[in-house]
PDB file of N, CA, C, O and CB in Angstrom:
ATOM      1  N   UNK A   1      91.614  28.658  35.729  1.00  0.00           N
ATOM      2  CA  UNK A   1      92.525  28.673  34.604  1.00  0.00           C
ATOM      3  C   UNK A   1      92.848  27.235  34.217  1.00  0.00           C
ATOM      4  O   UNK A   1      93.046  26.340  35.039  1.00  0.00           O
ATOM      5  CB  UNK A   1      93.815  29.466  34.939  1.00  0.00           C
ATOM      6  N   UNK A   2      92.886  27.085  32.813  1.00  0.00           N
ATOM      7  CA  UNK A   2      93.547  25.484  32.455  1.00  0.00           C
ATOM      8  C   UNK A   2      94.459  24.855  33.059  1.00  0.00           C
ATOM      9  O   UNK A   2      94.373  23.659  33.339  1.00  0.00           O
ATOM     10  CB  UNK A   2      94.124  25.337  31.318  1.00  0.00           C
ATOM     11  N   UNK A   3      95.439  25.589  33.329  1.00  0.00           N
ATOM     12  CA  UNK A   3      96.922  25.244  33.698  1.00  0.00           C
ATOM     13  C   UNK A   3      96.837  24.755  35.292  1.00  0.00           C
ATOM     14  O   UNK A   3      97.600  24.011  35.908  1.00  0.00           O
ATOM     15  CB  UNK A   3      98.025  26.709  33.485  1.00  0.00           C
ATOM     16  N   UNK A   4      95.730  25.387  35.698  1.00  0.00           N
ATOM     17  CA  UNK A   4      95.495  24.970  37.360  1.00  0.00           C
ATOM     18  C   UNK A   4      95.021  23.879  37.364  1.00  0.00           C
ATOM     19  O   UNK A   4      95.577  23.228  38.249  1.00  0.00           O
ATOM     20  CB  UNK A   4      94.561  25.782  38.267  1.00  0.00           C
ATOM     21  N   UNK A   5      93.983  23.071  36.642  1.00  0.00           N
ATOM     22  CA  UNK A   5      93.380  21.913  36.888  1.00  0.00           C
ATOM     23  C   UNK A   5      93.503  20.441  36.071  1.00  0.00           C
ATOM     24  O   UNK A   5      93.765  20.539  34.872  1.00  0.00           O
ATOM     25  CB  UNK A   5      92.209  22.320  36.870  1.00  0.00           C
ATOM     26  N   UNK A   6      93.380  19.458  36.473  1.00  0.00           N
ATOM     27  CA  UNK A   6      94.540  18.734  35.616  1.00  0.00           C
ATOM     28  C   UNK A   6      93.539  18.260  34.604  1.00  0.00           C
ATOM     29  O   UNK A   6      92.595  17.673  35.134  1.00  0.00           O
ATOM     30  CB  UNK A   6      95.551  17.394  36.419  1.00  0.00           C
ATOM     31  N   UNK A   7      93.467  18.362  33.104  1.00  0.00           N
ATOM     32  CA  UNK A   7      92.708  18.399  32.283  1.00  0.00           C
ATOM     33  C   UNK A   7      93.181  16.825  31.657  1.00  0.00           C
ATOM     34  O   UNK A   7      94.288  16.288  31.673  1.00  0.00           O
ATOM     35  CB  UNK A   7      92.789  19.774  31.469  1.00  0.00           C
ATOM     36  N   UNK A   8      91.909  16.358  31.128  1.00  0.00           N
ATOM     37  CA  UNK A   8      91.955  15.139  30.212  1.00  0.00           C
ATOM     38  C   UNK A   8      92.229  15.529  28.570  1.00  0.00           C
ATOM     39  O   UNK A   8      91.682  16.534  28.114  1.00  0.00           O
ATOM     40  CB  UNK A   8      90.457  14.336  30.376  1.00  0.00           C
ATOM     41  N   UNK A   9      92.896  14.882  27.912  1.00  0.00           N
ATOM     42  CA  UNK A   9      92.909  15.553  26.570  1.00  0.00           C
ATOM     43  C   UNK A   9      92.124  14.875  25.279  1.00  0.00           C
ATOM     44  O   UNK A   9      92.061  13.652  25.410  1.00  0.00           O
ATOM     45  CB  UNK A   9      94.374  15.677  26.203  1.00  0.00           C
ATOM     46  N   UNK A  10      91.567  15.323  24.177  1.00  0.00           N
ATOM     47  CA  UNK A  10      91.365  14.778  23.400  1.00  0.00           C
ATOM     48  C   UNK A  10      92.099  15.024  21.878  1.00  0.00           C
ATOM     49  O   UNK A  10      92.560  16.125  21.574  1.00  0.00           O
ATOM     50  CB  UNK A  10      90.258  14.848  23.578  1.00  0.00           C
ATOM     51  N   UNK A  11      92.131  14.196  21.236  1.00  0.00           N
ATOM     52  CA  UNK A  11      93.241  15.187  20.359  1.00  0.00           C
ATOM     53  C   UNK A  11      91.753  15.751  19.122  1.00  0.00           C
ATOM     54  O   UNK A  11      90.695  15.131  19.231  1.00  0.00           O
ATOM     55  CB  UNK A  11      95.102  13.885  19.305  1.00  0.00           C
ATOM     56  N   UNK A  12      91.815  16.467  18.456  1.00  0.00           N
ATOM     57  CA  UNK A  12      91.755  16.842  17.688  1.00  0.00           C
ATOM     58  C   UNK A  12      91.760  17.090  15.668  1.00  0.00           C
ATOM     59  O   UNK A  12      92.619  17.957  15.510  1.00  0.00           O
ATOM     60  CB  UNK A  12      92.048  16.993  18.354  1.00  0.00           C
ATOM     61  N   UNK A  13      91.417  16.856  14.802  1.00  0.00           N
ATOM     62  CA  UNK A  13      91.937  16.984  13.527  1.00  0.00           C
ATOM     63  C   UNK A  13      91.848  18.193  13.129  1.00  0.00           C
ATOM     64  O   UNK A  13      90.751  18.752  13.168  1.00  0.00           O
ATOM     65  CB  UNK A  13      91.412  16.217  12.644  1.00  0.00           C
ATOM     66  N   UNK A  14      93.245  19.006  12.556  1.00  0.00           N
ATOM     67  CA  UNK A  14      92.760  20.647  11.804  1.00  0.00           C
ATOM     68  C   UNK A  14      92.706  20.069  10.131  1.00  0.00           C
ATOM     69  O   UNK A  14      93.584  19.240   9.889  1.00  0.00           O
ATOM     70  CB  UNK A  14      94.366  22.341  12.068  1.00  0.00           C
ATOM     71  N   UNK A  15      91.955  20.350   9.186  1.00  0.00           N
ATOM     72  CA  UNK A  15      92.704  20.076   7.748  1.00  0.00           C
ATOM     73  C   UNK A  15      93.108  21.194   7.693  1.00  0.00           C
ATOM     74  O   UNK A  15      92.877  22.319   8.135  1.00  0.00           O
ATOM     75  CB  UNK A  15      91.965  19.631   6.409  1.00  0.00           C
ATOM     76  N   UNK A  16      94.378  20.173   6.464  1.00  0.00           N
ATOM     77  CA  UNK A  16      95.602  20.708   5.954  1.00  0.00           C
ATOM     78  C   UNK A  16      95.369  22.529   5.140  1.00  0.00           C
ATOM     79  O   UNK A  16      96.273  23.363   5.183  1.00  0.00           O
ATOM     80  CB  UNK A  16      96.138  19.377   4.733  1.00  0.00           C
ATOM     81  N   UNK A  17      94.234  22.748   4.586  1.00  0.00           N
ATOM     82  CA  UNK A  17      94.027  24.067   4.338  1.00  0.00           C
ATOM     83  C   UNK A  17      93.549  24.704   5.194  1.00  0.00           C
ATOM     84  O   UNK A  17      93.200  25.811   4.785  1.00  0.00           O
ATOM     85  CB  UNK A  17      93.417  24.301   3.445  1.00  0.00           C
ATOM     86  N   UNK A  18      93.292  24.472   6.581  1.00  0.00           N
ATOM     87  CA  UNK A  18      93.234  25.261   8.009  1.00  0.00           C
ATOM     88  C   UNK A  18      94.672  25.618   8.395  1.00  0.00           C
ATOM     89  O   UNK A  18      95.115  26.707   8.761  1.00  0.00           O
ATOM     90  CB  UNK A  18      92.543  24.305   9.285  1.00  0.00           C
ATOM     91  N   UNK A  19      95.381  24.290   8.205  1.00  0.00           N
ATOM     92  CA  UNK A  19      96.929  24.537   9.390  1.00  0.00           C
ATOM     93  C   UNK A  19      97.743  25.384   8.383  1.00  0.00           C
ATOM     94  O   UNK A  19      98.621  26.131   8.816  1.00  0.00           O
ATOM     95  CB  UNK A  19      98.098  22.747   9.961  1.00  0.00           C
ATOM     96  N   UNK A  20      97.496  25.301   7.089  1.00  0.00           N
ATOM     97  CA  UNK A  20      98.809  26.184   5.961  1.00  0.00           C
ATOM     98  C   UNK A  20      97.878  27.156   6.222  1.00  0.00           C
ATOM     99  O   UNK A  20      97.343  27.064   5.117  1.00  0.00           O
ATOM    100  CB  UNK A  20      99.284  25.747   3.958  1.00  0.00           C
ATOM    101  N   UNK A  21      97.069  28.247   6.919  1.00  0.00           N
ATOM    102  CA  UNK A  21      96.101  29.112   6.500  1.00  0.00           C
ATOM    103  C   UNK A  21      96.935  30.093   7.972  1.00  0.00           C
ATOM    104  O   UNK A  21      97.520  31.175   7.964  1.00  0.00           O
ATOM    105  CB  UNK A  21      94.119  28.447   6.441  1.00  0.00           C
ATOM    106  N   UNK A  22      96.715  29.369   8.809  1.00  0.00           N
ATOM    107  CA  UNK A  22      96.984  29.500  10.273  1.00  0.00           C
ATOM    108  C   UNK A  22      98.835  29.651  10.542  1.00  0.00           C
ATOM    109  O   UNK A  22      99.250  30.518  11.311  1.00  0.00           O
ATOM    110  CB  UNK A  22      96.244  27.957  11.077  1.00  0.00           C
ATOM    111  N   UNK A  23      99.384  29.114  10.129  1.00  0.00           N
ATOM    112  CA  UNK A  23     100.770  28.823  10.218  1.00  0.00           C
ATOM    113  C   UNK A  23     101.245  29.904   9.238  1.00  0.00           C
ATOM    114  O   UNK A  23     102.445  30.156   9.352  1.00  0.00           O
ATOM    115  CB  UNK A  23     101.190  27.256   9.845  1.00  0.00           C
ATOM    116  N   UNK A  24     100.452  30.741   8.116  1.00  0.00           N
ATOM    117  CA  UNK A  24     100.992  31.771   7.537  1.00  0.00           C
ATOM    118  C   UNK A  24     101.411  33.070   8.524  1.00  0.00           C
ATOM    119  O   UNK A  24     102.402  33.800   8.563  1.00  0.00           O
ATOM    120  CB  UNK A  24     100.042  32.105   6.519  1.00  0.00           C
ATOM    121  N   UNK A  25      99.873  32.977   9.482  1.00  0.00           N
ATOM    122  CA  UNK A  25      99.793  34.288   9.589  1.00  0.00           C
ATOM    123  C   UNK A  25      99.995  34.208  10.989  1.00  0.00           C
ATOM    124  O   UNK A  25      99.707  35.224  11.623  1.00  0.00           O
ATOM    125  CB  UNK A  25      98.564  34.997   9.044  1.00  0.00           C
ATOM    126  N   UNK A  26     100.574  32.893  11.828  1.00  0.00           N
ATOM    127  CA  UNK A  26     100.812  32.939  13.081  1.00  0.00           C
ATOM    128  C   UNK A  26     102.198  33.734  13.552  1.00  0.00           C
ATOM    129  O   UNK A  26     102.425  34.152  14.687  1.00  0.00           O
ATOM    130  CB  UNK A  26     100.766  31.589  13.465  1.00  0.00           C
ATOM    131  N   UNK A  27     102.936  33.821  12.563  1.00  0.00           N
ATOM    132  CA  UNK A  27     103.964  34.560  13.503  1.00  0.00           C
ATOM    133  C   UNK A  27     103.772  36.214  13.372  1.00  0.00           C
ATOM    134  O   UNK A  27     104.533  36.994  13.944  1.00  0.00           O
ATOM    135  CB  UNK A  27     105.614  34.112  13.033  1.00  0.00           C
ATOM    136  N   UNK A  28     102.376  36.750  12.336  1.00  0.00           N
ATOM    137  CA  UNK A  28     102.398  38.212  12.659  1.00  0.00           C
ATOM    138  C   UNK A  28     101.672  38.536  13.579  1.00  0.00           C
ATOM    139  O   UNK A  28     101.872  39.532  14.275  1.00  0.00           O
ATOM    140  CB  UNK A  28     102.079  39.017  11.723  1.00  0.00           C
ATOM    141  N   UNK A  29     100.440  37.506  13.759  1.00  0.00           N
ATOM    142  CA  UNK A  29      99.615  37.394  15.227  1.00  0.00           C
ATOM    143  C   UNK A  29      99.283  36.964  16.386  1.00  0.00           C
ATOM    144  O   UNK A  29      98.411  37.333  17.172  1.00  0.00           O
ATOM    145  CB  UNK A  29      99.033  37.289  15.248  1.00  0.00           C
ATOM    146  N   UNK A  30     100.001  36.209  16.421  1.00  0.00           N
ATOM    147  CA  UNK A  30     100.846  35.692  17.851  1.00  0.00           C
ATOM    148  C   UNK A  30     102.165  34.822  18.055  1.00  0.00           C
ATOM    149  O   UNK A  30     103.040  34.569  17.227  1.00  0.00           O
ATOM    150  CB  UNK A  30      99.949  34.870  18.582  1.00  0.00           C
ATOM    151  N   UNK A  31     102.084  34.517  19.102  1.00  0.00           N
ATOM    152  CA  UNK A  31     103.811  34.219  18.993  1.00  0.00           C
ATOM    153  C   UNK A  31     103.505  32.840  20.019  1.00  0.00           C
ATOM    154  O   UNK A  31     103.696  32.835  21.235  1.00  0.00           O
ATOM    155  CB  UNK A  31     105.223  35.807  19.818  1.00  0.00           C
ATOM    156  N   UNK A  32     103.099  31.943  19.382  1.00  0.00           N
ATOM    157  CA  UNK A  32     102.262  30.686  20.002  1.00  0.00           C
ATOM    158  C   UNK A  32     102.151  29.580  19.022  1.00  0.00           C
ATOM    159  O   UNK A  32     102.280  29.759  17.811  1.00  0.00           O
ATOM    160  CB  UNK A  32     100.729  31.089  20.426  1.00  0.00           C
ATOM    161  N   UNK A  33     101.885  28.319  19.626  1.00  0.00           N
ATOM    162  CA  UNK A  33     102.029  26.786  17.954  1.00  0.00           C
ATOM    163  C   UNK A  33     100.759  26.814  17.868  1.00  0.00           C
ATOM    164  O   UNK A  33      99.944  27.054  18.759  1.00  0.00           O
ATOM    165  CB  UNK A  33     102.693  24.655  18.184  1.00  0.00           C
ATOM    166  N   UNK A  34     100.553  26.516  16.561  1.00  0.00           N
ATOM    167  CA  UNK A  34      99.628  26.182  16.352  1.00  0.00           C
ATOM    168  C   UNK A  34      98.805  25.408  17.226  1.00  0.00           C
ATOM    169  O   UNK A  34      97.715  25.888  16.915  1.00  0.00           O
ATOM    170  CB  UNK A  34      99.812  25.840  15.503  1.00  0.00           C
ATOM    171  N   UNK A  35      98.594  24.700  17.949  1.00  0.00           N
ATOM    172  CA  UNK A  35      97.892  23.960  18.888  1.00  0.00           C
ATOM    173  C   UNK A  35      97.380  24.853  19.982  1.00  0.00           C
ATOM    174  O   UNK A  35      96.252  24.730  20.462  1.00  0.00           O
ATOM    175  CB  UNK A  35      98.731  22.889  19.416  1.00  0.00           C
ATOM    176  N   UNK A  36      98.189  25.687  20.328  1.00  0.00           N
ATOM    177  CA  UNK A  36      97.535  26.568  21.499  1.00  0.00           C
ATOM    178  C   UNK A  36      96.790  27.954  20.764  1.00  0.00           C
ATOM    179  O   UNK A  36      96.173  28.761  21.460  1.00  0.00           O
ATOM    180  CB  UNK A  36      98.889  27.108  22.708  1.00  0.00           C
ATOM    181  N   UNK A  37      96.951  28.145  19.046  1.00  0.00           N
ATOM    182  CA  UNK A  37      95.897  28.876  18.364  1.00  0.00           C
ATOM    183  C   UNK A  37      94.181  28.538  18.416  1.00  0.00           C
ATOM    184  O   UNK A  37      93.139  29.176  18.571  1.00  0.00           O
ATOM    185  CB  UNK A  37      96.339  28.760  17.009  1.00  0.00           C
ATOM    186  N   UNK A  38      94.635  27.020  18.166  1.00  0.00           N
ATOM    187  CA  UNK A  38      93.423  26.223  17.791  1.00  0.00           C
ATOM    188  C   UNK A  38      92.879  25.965  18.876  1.00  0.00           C
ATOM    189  O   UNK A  38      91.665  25.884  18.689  1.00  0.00           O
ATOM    190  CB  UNK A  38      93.590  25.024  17.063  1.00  0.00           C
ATOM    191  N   UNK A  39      93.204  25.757  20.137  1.00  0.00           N
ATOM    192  CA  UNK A  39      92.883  25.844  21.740  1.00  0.00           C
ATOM    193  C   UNK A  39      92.331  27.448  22.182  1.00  0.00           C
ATOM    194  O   UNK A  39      91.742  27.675  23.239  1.00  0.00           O
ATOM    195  CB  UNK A  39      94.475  25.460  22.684  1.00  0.00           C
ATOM    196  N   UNK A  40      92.518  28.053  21.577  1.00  0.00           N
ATOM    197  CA  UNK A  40      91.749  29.460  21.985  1.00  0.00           C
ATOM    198  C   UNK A  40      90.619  29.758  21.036  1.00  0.00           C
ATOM    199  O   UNK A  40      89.494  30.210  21.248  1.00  0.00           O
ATOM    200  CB  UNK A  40      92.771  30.793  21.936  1.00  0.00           C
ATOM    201  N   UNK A  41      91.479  29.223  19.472  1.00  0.00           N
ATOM    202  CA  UNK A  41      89.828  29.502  18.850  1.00  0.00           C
ATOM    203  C   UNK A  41      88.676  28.591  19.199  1.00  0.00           C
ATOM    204  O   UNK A  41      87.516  28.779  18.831  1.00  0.00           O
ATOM    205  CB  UNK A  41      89.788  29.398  17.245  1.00  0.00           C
ATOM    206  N   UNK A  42      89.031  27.750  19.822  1.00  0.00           N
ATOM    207  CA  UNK A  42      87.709  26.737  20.061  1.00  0.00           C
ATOM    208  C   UNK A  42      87.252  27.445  21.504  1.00  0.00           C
ATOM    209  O   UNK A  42      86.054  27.719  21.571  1.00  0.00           O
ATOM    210  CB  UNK A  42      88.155  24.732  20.230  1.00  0.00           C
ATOM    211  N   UNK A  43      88.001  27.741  22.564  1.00  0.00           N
ATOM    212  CA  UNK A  43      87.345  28.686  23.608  1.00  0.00           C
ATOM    213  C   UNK A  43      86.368  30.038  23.460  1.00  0.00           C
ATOM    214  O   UNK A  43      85.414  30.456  24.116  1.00  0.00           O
ATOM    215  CB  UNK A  43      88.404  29.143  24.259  1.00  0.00           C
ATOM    216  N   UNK A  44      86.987  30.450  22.429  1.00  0.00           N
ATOM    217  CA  UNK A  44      86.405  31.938  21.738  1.00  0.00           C
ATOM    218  C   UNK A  44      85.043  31.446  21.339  1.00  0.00           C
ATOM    219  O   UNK A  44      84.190  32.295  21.597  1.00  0.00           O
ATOM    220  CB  UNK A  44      87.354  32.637  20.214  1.00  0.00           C
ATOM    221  N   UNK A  45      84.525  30.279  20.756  1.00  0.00           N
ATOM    222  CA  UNK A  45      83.655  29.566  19.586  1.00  0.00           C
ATOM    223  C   UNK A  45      82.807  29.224  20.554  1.00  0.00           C
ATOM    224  O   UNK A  45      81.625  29.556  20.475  1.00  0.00           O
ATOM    225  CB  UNK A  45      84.255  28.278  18.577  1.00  0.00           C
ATOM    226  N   UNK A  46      83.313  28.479  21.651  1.00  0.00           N
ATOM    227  CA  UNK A  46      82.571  27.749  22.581  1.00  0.00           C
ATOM    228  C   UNK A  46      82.109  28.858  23.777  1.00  0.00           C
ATOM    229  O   UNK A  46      81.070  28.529  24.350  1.00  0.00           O
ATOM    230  CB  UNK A  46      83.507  26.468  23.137  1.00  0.00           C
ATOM    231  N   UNK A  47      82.505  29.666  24.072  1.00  0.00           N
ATOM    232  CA  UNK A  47      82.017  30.804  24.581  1.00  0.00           C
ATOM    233  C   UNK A  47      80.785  31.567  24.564  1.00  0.00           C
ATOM    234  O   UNK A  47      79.981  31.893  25.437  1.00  0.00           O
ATOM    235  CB  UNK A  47      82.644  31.408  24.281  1.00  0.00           C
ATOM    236  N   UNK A  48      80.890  31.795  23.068  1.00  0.00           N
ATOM    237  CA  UNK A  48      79.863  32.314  22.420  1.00  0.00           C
ATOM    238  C   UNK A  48      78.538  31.950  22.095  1.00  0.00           C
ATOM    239  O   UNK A  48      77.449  32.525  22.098  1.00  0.00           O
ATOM    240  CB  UNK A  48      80.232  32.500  21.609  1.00  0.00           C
ATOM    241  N   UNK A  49      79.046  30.579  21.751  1.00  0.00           N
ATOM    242  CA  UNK A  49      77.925  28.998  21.434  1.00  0.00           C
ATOM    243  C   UNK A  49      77.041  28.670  22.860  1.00  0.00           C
ATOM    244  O   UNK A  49      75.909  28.186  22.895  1.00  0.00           O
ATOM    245  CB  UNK A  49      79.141  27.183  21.082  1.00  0.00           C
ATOM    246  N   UNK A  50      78.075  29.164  24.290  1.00  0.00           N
ATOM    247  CA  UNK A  50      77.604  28.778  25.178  1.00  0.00           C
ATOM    248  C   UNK A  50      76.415  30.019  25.659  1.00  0.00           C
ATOM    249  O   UNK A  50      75.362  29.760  26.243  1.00  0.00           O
ATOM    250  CB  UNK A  50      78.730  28.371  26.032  1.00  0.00           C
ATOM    251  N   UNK A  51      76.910  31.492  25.226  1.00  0.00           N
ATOM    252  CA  UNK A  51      75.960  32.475  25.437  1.00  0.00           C
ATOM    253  C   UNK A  51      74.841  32.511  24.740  1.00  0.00           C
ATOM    254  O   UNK A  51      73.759  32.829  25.232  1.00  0.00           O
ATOM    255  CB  UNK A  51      76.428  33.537  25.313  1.00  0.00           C
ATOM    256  N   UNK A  52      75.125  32.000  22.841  1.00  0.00           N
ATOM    257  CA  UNK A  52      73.525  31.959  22.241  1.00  0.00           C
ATOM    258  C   UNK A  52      72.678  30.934  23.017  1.00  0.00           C
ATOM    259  O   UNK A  52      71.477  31.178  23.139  1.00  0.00           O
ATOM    260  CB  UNK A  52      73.451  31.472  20.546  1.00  0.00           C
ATOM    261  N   UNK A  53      73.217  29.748  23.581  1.00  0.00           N
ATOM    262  CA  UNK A  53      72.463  28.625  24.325  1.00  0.00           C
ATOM    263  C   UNK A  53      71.721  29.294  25.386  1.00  0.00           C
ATOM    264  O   UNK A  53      70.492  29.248  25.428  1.00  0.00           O
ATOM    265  CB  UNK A  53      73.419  27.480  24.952  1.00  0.00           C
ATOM    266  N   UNK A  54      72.507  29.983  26.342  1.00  0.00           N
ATOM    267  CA  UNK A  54      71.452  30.507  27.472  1.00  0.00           C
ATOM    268  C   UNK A  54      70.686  31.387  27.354  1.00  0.00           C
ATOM    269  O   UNK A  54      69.816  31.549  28.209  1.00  0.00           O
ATOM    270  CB  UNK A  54      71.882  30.905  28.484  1.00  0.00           C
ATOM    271  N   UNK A  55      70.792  32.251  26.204  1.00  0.00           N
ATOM    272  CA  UNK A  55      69.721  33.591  25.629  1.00  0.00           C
ATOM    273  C   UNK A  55      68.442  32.842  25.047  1.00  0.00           C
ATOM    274  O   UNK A  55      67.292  33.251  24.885  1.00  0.00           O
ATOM    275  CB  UNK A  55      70.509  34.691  24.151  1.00  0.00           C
ATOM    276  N   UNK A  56      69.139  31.375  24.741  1.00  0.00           N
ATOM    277  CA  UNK A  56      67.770  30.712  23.971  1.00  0.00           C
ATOM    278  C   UNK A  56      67.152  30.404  25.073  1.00  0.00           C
ATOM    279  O   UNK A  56      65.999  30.824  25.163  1.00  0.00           O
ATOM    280  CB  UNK A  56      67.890  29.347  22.929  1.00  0.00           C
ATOM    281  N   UNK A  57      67.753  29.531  26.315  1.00  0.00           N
ATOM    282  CA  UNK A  57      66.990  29.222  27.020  1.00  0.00           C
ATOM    283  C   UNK A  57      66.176  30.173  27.314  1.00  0.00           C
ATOM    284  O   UNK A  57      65.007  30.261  26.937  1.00  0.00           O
ATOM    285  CB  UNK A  57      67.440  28.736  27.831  1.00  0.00           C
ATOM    286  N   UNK A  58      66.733  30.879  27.962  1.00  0.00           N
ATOM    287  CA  UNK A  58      66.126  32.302  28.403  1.00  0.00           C
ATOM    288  C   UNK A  58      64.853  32.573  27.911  1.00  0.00           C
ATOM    289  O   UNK A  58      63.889  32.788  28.644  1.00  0.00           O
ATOM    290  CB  UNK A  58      66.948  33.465  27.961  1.00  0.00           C
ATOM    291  N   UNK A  59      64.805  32.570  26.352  1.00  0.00           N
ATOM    292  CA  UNK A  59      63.827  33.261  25.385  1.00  0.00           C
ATOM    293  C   UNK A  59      62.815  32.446  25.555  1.00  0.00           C
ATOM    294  O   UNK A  59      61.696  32.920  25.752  1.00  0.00           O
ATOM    295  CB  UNK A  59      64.209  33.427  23.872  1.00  0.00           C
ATOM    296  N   UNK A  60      63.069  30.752  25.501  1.00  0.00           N
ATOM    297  CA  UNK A  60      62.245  29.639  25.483  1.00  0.00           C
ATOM    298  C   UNK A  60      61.101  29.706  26.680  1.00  0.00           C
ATOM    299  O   UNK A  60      59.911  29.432  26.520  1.00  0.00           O
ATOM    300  CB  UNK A  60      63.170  28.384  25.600  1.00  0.00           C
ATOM    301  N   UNK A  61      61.765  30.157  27.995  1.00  0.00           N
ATOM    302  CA  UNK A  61      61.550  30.025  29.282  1.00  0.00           C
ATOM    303  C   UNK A  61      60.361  31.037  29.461  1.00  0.00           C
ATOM    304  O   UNK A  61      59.317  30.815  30.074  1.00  0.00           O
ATOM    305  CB  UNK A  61      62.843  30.271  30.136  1.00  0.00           C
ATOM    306  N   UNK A  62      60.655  31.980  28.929  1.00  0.00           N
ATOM    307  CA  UNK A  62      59.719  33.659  28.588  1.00  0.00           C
ATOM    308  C   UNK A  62      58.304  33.066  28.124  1.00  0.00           C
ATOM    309  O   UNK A  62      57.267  33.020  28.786  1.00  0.00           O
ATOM    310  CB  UNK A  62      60.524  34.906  26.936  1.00  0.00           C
ATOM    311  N   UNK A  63      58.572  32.544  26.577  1.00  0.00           N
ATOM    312  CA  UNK A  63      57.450  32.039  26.578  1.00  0.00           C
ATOM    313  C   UNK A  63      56.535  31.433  26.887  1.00  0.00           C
ATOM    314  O   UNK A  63      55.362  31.805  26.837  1.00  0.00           O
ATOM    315  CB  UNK A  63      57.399  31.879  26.284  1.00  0.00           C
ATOM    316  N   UNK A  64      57.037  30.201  27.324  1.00  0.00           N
ATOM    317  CA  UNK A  64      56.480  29.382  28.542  1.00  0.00           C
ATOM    318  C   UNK A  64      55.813  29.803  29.392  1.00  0.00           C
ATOM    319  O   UNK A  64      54.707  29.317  29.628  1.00  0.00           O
ATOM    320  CB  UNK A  64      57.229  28.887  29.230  1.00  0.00           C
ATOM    321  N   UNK A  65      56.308  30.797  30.054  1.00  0.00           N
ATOM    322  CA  UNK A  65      55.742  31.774  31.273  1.00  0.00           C
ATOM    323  C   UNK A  65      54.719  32.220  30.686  1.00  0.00           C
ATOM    324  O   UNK A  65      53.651  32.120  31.290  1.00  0.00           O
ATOM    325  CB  UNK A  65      56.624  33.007  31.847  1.00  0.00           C
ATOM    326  N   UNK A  66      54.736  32.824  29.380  1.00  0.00           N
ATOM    327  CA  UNK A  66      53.179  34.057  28.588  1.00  0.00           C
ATOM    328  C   UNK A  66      52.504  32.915  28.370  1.00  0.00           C
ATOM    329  O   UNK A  66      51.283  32.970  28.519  1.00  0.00           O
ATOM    330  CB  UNK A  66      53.344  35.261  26.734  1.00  0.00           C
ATOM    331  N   UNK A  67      53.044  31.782  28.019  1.00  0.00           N
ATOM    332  CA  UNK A  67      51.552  30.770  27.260  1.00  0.00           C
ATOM    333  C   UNK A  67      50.794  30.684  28.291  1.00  0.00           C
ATOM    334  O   UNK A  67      49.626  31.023  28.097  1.00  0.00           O
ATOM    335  CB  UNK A  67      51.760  29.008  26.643  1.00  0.00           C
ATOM    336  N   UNK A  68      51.263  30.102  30.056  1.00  0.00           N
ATOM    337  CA  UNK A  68      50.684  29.858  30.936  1.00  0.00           C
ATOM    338  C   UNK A  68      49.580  30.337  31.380  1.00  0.00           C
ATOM    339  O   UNK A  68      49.092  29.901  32.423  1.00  0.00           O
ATOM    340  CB  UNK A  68      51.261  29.877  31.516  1.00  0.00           C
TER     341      UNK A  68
END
């Protein structure tokens, strides 16, 4: 978990038609600042980014194997 390990920070830029976009609809969908929104959507993003990466490898690796 984040909170367990002592993390380095970097800051970040949201533009201004991200944070008025986000800050509308943050208090009907969570109950959190903006900063810890934007800290999960980048986990959610990077998650995902990290699963198409290993399916590619994966796929890359396959072939490799048939060309051989």
């Amino acid at each position: 978990m984040l909170s367990e390990v002592k993390q380095r920070w970097v800051s970040v830029s949201i533009p201004k038609g991200f944070s008025r976009r986000i800050r509308a609809i943050l208090g009907f969908v969570a109950d959190e600042s903006l900063a810890e929104y934007a800290r999960q959507a980048i986990q959610v993003r990077l998650k995902d980014d990290e699963n198409r990466a290993e399916e590619a490898k994966m796929e890359e690796k396959e072939i490799r194997e048939r060309l051989q």
